[in-house]
PDB file of N, CA, C and O in Angstrom:
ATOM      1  N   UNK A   1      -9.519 236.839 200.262  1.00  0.00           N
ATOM      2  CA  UNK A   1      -8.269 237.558 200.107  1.00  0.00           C
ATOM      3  C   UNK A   1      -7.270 237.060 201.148  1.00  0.00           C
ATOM      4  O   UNK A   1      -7.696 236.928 202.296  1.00  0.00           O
ATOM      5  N   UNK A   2      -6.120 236.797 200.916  1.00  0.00           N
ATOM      6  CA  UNK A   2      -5.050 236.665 202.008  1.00  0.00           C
ATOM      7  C   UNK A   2      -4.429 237.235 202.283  1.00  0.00           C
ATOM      8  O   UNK A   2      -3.987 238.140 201.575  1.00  0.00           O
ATOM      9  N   UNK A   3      -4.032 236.976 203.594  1.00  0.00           N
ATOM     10  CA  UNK A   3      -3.483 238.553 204.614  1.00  0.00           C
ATOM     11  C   UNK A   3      -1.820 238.542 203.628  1.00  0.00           C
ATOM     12  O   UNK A   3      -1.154 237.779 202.928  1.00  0.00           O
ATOM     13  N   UNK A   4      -1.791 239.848 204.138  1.00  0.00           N
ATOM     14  CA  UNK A   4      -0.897 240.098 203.591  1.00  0.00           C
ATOM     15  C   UNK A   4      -0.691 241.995 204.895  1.00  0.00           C
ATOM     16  O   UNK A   4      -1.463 242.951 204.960  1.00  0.00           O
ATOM     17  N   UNK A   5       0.543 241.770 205.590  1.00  0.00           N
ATOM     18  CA  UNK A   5       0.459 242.399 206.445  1.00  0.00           C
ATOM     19  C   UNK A   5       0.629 244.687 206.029  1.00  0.00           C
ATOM     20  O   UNK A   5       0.506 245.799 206.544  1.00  0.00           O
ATOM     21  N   UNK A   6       0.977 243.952 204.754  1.00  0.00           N
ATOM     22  CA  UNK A   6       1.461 245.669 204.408  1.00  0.00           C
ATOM     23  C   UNK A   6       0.077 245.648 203.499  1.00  0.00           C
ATOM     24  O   UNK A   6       0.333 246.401 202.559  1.00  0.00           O
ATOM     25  N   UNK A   7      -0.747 245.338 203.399  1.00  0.00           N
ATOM     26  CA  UNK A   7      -2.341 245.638 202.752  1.00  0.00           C
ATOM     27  C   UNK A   7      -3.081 245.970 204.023  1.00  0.00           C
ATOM     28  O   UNK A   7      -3.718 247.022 204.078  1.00  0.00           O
ATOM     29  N   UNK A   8      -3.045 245.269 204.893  1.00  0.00           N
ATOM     30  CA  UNK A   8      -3.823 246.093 206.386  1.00  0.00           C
ATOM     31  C   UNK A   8      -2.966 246.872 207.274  1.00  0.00           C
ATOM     32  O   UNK A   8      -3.389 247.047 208.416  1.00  0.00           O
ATOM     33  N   UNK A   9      -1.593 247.478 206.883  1.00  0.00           N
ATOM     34  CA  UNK A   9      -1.034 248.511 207.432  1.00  0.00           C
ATOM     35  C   UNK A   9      -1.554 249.505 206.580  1.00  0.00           C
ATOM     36  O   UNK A   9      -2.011 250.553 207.036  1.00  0.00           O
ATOM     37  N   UNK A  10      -1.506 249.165 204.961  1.00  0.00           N
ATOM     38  CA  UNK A  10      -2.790 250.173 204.233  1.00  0.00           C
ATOM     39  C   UNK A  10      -3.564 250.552 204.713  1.00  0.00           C
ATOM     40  O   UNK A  10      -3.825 251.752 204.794  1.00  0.00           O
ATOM     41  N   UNK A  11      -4.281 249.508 205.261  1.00  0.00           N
ATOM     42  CA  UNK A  11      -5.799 249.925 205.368  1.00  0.00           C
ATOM     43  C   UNK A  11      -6.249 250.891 206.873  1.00  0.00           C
ATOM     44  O   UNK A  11      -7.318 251.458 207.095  1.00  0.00           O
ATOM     45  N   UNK A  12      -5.067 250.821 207.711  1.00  0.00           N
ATOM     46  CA  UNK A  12      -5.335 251.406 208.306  1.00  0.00           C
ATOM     47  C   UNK A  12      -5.507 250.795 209.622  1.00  0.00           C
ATOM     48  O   UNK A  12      -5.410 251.433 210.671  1.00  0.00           O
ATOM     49  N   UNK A  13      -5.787 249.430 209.539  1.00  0.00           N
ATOM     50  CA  UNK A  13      -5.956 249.046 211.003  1.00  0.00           C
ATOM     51  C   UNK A  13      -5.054 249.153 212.137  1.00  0.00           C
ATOM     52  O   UNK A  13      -5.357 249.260 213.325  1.00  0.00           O
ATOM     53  N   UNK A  14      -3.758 249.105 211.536  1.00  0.00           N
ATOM     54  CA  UNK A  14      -3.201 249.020 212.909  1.00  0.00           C
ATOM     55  C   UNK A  14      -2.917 250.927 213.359  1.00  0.00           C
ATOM     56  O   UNK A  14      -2.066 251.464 214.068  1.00  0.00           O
ATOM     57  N   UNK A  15      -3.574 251.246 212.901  1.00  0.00           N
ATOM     58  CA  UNK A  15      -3.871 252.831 213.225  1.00  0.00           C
ATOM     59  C   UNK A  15      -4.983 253.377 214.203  1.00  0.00           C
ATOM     60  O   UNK A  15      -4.880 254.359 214.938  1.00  0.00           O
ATOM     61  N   UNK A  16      -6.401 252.281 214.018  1.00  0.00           N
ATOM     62  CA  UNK A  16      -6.904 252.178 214.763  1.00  0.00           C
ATOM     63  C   UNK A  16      -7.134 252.413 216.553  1.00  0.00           C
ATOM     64  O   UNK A  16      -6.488 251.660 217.282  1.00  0.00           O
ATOM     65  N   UNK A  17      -7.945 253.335 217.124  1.00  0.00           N
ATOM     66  CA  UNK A  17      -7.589 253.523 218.649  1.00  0.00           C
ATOM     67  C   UNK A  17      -7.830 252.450 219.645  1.00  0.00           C
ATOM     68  O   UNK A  17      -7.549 252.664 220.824  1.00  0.00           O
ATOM     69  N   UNK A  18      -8.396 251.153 219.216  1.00  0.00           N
ATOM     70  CA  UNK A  18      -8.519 249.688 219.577  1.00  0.00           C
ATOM     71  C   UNK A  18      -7.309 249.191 219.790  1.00  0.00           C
ATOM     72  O   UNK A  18      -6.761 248.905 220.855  1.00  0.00           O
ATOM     73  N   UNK A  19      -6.885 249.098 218.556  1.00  0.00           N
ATOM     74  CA  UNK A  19      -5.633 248.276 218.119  1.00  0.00           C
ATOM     75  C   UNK A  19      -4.221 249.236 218.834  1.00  0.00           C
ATOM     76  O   UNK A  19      -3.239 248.592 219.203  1.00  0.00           O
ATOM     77  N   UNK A  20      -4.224 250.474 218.954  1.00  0.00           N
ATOM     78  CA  UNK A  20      -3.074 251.092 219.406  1.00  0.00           C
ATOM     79  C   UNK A  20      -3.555 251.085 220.929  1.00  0.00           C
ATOM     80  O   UNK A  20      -2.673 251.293 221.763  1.00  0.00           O
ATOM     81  N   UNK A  21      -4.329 250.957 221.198  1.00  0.00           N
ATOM     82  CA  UNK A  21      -4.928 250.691 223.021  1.00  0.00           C
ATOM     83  C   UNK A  21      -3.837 249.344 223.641  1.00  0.00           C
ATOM     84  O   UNK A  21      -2.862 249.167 224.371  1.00  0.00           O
ATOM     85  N   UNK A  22      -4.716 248.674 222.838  1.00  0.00           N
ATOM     86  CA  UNK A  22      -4.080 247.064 223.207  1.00  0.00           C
ATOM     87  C   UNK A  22      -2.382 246.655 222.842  1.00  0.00           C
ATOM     88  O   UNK A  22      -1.666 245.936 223.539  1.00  0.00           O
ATOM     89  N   UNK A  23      -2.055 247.239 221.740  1.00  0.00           N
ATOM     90  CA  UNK A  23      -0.572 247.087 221.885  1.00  0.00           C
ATOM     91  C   UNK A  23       0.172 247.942 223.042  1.00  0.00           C
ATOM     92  O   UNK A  23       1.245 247.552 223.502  1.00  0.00           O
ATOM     93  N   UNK A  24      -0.488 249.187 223.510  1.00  0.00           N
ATOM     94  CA  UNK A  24       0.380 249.884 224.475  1.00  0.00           C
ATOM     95  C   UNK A  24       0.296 248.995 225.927  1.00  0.00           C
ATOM     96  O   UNK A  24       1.303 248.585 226.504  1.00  0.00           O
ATOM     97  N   UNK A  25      -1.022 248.786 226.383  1.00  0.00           N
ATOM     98  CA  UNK A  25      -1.579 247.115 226.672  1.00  0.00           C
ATOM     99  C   UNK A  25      -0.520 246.392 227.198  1.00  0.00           C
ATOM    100  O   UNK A  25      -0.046 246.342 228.334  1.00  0.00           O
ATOM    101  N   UNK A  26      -0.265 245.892 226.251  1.00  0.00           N
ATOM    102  CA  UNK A  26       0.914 244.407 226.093  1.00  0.00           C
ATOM    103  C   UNK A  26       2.215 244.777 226.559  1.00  0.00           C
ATOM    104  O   UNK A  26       2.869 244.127 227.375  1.00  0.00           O
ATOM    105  N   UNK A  27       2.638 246.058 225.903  1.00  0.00           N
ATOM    106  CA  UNK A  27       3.611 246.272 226.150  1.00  0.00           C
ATOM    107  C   UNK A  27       4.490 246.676 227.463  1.00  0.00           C
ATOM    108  O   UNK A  27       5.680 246.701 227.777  1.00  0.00           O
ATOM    109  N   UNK A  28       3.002 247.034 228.154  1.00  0.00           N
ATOM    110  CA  UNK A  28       2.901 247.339 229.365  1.00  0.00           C
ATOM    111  C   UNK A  28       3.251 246.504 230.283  1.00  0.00           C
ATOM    112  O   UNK A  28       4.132 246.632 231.134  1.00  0.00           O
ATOM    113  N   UNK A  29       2.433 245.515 230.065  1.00  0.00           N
ATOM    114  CA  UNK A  29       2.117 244.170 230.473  1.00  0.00           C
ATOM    115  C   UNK A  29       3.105 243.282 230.764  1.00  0.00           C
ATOM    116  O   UNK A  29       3.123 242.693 231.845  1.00  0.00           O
ATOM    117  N   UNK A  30       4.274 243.052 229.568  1.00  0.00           N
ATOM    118  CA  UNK A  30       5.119 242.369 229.542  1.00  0.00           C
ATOM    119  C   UNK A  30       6.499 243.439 229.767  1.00  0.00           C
ATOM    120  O   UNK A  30       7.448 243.051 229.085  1.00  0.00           O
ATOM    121  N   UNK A  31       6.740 244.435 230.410  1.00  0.00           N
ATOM    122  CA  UNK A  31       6.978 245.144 230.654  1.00  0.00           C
ATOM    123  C   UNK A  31       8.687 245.487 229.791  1.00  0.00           C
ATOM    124  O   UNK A  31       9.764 245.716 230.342  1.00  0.00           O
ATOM    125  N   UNK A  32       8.385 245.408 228.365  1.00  0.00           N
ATOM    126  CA  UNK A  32       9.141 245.750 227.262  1.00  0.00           C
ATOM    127  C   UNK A  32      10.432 245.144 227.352  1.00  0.00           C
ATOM    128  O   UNK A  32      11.573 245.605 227.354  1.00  0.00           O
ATOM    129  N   UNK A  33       9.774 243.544 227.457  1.00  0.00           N
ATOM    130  CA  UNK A  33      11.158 242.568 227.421  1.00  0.00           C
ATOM    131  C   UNK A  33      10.312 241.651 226.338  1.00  0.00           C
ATOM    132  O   UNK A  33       9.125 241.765 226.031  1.00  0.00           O
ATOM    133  N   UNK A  34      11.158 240.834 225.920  1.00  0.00           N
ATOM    134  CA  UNK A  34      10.777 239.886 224.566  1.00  0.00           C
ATOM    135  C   UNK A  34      10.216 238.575 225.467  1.00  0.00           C
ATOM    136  O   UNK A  34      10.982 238.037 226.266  1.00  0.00           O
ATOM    137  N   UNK A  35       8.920 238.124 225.303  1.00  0.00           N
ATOM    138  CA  UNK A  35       8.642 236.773 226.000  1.00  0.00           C
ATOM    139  C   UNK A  35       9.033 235.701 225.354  1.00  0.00           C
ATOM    140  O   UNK A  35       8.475 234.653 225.678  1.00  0.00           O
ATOM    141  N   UNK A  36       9.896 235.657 224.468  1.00  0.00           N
ATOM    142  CA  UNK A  36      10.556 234.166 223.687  1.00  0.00           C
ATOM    143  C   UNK A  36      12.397 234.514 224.305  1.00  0.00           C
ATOM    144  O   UNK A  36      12.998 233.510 224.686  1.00  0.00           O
ATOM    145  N   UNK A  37      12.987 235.556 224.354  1.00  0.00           N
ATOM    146  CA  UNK A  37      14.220 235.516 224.919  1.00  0.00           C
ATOM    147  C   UNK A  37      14.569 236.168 225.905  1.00  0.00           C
ATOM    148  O   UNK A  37      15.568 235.719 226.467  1.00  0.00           O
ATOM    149  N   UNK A  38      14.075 237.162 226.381  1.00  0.00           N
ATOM    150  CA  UNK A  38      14.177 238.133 227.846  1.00  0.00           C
ATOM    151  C   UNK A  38      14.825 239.235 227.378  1.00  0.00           C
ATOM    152  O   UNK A  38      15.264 239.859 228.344  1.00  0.00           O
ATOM    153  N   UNK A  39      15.082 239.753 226.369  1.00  0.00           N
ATOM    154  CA  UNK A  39      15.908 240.866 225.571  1.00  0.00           C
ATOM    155  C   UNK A  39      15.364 241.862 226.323  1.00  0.00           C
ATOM    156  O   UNK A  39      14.268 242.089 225.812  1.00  0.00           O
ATOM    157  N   UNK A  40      15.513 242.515 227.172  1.00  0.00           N
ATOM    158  CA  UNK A  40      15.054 243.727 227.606  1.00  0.00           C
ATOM    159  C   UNK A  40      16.251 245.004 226.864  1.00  0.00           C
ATOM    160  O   UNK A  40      17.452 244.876 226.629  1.00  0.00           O
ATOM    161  N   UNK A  41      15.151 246.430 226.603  1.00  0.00           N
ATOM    162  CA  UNK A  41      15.581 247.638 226.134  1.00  0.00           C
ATOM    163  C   UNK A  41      16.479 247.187 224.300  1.00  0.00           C
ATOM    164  O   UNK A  41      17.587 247.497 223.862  1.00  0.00           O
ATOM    165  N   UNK A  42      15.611 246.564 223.842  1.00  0.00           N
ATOM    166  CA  UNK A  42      15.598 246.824 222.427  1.00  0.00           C
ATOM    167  C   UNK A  42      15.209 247.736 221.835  1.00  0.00           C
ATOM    168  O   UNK A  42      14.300 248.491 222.182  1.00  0.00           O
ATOM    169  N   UNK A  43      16.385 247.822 220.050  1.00  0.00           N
ATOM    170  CA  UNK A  43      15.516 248.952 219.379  1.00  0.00           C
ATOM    171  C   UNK A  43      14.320 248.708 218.958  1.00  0.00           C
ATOM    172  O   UNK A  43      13.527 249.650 218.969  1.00  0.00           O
ATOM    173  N   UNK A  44      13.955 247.637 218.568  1.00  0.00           N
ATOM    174  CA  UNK A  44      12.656 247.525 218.037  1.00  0.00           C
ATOM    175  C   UNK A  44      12.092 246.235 218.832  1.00  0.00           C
ATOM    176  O   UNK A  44      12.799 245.284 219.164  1.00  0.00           O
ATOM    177  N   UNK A  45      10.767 246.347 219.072  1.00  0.00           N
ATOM    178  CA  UNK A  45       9.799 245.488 219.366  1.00  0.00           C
ATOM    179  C   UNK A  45       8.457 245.213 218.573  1.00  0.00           C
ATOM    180  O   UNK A  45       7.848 245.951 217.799  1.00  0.00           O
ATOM    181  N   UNK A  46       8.163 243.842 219.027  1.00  0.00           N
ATOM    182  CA  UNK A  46       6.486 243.825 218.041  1.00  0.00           C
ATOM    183  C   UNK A  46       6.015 243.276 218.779  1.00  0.00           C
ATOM    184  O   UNK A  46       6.567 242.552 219.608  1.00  0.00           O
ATOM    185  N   UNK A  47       4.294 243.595 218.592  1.00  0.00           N
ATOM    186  CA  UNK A  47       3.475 243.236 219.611  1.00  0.00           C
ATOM    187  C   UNK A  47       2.858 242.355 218.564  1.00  0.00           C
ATOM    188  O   UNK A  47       2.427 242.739 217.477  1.00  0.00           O
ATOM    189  N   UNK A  48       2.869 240.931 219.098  1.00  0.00           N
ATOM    190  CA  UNK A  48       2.856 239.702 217.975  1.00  0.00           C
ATOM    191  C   UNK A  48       1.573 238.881 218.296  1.00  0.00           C
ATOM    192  O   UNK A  48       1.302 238.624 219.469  1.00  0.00           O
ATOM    193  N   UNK A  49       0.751 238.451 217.235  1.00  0.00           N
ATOM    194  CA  UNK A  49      -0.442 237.969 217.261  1.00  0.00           C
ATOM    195  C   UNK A  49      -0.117 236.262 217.688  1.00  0.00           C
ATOM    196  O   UNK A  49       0.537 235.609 216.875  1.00  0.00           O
ATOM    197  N   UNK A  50      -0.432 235.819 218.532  1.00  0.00           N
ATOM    198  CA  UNK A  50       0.002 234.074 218.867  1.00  0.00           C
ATOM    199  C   UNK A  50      -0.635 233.317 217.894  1.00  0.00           C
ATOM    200  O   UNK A  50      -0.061 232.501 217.172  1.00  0.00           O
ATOM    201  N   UNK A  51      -2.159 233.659 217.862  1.00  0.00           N
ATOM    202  CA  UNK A  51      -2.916 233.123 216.156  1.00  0.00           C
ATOM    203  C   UNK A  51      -2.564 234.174 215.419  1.00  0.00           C
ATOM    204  O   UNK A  51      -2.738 235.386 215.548  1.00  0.00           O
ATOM    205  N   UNK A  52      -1.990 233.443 214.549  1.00  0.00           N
ATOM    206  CA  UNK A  52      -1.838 234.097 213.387  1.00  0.00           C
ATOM    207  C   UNK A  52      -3.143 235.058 212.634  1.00  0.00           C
ATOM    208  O   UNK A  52      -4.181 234.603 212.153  1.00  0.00           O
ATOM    209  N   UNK A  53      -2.700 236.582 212.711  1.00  0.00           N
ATOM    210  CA  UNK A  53      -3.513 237.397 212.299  1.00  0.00           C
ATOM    211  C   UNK A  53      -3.965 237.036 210.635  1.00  0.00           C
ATOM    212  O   UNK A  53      -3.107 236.765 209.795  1.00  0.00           O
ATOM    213  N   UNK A  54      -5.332 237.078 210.345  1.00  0.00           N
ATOM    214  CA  UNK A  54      -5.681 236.752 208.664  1.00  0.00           C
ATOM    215  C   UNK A  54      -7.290 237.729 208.596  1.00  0.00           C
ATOM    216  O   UNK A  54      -8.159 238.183 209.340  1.00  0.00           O
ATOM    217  N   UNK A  55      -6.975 237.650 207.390  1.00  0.00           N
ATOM    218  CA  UNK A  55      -8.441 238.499 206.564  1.00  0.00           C
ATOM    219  C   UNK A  55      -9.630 237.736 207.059  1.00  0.00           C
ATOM    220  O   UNK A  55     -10.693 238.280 207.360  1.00  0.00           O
ATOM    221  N   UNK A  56      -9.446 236.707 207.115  1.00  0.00           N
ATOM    222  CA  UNK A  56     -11.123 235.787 207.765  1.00  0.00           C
ATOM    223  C   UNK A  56     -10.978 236.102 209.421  1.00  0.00           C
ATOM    224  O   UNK A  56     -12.016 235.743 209.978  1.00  0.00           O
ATOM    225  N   UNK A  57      -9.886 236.732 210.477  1.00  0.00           N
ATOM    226  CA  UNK A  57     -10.301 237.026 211.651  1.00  0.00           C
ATOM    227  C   UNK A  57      -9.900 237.780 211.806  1.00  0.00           C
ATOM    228  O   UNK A  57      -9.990 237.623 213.023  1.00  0.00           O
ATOM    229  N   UNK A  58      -9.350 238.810 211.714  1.00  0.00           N
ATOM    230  CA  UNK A  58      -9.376 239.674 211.472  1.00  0.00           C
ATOM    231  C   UNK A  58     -10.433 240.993 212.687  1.00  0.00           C
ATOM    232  O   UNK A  58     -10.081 241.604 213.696  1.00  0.00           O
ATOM    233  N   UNK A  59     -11.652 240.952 211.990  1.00  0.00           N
ATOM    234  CA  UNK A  59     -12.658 241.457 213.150  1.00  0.00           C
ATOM    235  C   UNK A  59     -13.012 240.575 214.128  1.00  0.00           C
ATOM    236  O   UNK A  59     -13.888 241.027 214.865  1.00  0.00           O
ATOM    237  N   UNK A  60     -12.567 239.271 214.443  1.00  0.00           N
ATOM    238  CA  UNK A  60     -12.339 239.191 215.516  1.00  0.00           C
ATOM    239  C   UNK A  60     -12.296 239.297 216.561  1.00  0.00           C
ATOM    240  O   UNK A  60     -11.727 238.214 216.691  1.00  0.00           O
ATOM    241  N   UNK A  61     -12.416 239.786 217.971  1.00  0.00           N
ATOM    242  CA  UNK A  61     -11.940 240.693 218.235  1.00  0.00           C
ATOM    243  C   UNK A  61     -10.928 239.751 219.620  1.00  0.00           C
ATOM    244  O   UNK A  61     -10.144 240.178 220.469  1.00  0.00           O
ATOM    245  N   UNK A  62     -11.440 238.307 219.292  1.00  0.00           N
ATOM    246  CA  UNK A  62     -11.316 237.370 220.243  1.00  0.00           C
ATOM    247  C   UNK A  62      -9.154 237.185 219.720  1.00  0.00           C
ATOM    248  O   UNK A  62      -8.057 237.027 220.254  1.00  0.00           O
ATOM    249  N   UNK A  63      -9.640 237.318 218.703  1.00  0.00           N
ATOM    250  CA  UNK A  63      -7.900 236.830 217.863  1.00  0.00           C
ATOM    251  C   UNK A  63      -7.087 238.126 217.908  1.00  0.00           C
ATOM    252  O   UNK A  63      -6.294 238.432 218.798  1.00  0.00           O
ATOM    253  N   UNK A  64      -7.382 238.812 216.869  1.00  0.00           N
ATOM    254  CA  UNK A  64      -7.052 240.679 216.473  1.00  0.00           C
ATOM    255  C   UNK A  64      -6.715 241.577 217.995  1.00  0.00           C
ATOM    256  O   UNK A  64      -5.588 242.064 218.089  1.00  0.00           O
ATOM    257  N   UNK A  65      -7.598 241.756 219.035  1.00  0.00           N
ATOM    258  CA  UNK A  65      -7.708 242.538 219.752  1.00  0.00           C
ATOM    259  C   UNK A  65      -7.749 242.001 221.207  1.00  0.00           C
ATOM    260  O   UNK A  65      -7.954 242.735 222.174  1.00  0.00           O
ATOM    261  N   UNK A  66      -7.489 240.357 221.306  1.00  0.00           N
ATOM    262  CA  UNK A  66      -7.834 239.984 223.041  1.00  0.00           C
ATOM    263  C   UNK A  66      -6.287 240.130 223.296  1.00  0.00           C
ATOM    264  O   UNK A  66      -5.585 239.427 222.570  1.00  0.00           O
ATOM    265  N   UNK A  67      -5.625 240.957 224.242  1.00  0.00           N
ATOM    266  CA  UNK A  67      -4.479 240.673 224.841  1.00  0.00           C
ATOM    267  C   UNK A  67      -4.217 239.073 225.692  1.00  0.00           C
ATOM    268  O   UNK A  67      -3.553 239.185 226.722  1.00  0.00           O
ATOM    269  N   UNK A  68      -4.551 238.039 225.437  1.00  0.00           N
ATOM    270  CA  UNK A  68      -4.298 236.875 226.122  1.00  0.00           C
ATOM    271  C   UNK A  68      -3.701 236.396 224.206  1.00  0.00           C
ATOM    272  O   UNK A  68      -3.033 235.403 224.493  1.00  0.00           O
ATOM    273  N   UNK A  69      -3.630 236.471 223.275  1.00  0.00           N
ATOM    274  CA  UNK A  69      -3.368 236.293 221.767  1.00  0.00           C
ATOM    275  C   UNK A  69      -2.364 236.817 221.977  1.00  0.00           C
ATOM    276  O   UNK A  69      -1.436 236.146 221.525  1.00  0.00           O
ATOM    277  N   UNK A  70      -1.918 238.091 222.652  1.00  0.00           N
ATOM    278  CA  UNK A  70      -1.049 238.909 222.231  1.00  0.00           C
ATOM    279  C   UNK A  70       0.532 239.067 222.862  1.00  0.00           C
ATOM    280  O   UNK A  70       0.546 239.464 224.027  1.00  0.00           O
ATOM    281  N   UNK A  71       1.652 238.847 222.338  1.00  0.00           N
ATOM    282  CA  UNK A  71       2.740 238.862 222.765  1.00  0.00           C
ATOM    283  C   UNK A  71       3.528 239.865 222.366  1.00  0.00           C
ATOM    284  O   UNK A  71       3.338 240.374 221.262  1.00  0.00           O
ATOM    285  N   UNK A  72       4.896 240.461 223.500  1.00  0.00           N
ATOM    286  CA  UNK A  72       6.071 241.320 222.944  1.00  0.00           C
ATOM    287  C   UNK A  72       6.964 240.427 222.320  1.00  0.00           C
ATOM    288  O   UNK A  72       7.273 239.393 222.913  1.00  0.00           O
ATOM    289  N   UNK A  73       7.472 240.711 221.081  1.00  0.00           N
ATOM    290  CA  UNK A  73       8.480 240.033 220.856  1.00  0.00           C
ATOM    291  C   UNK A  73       9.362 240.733 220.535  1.00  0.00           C
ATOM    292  O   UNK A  73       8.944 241.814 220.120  1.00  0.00           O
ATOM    293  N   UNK A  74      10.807 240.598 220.522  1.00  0.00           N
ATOM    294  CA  UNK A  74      12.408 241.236 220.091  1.00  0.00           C
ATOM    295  C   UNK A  74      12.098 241.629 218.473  1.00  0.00           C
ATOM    296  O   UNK A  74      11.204 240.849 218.148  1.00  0.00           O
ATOM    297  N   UNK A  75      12.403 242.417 217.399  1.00  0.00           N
ATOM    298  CA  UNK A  75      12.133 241.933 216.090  1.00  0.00           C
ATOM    299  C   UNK A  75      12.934 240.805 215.598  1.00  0.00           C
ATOM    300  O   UNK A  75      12.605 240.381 214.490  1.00  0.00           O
ATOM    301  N   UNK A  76      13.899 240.241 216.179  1.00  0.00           N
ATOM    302  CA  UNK A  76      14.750 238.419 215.933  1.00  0.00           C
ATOM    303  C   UNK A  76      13.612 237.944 216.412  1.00  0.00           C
ATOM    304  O   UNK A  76      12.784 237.596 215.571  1.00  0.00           O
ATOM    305  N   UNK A  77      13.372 237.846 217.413  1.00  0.00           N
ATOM    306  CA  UNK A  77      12.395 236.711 217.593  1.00  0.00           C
ATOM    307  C   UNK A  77      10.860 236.682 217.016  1.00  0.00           C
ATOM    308  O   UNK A  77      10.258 235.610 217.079  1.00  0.00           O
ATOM    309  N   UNK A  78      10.323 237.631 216.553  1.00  0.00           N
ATOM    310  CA  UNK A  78       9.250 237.890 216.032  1.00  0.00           C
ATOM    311  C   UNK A  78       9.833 237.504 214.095  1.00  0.00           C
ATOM    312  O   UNK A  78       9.128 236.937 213.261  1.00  0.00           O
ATOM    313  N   UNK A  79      10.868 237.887 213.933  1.00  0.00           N
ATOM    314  CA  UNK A  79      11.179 237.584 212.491  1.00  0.00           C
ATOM    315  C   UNK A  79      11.324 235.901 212.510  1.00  0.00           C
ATOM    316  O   UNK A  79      11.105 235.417 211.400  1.00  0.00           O
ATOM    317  N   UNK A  80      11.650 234.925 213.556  1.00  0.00           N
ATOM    318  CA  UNK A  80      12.192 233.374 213.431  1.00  0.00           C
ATOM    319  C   UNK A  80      10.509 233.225 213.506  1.00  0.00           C
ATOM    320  O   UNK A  80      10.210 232.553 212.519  1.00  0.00           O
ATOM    321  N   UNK A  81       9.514 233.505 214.117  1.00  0.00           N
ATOM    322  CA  UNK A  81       8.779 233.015 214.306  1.00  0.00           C
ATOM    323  C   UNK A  81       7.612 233.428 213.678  1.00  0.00           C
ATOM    324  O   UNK A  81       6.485 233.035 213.977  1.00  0.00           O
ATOM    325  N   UNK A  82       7.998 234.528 212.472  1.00  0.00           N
ATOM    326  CA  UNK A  82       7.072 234.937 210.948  1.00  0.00           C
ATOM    327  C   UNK A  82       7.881 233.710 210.375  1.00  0.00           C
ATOM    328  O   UNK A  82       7.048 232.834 210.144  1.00  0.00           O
ATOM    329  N   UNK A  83       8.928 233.344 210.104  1.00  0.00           N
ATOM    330  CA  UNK A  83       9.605 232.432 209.340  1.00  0.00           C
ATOM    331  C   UNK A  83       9.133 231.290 209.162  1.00  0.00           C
ATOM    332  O   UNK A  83       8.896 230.745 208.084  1.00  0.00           O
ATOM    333  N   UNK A  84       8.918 230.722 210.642  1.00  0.00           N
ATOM    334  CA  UNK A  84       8.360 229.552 210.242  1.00  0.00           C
ATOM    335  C   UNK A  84       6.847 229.380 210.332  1.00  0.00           C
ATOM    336  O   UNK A  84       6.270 228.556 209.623  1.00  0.00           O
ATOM    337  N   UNK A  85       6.366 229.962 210.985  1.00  0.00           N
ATOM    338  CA  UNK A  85       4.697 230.417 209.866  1.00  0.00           C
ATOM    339  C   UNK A  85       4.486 229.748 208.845  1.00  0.00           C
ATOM    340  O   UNK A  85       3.970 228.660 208.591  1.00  0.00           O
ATOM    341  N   UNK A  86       5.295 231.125 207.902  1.00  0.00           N
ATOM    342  CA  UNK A  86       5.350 231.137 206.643  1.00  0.00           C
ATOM    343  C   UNK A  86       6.426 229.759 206.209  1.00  0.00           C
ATOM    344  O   UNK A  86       6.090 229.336 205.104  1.00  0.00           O
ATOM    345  N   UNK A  87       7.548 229.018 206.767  1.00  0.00           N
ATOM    346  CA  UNK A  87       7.441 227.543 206.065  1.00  0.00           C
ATOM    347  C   UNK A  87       6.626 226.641 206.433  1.00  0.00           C
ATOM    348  O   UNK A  87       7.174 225.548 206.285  1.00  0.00           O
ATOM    349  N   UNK A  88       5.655 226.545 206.814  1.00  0.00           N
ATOM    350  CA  UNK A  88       4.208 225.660 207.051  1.00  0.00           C
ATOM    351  C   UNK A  88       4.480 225.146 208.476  1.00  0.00           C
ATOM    352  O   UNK A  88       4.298 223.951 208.712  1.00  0.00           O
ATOM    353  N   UNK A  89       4.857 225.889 209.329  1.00  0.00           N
ATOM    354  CA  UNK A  89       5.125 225.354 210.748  1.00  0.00           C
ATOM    355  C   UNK A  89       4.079 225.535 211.680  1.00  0.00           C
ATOM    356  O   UNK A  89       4.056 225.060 212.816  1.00  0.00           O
ATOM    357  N   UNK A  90       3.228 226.232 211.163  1.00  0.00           N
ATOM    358  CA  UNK A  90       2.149 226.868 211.923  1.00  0.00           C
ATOM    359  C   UNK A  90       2.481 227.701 212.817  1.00  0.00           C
ATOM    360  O   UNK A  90       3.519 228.333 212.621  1.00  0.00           O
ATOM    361  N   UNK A  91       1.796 227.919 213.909  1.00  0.00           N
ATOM    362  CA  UNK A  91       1.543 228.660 215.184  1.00  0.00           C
ATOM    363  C   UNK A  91       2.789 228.161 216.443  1.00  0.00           C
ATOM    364  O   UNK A  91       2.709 227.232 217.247  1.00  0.00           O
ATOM    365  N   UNK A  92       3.651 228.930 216.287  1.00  0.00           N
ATOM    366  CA  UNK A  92       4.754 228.273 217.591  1.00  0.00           C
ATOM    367  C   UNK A  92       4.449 228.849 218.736  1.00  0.00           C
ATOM    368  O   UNK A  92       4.151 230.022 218.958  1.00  0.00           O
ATOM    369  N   UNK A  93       4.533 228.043 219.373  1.00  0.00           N
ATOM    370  CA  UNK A  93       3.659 228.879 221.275  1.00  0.00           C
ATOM    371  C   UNK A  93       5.100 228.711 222.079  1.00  0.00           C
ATOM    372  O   UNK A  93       5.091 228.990 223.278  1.00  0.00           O
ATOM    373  N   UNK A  94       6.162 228.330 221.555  1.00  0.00           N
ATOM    374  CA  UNK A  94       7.357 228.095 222.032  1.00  0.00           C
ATOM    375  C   UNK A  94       7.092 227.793 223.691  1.00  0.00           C
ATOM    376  O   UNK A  94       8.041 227.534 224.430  1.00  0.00           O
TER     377      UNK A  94
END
């Protein structure tokens, strides 16, 4: 099956007390500024998988759940860098 991010917001994972641990985590961490532009006190933020999150890793816990994977991003900068993902750019570590 391929990921598809609103089928495992279905399912529940990112509901999970793992998964909401580790994003508060990050957010902490990077202390709610964007690590691709320095945007500090945005409306929205995402706590962004560096490997690309998928149904084969998923449980994981090395990909899914290690905060060293895990980044804040702005939602601009988290949207340029779903973008090119998804045009076959792969994994940008900018």
């Amino acid at each position: 099956m391929k990921y598809n991010v609103d089928t495992v917001r279905e399912s529940g994972w990112y509901n999970k007390k793992e998964w909401l641990a580790v994003r508060d985590y990050v957010r902490q961490r990077d202390k709610m500024t964007c690590v691709r532009c320095g945007a500090f006190g945005a409306k929205k933020y995402e706590v962004d998988h560096i490997i690309e999150l998928t149904w084969e890793n998923l449980d994981d816990w090395k990909i899914a759940l290690n905060p060293d994977n895990l980044q804040l991003l702005c939602k601009s900068c988290h949207n340029k860098k779903t973008g090119e993902y998804k045009r076959g750019k792969g994994v940008s570590l900018w």
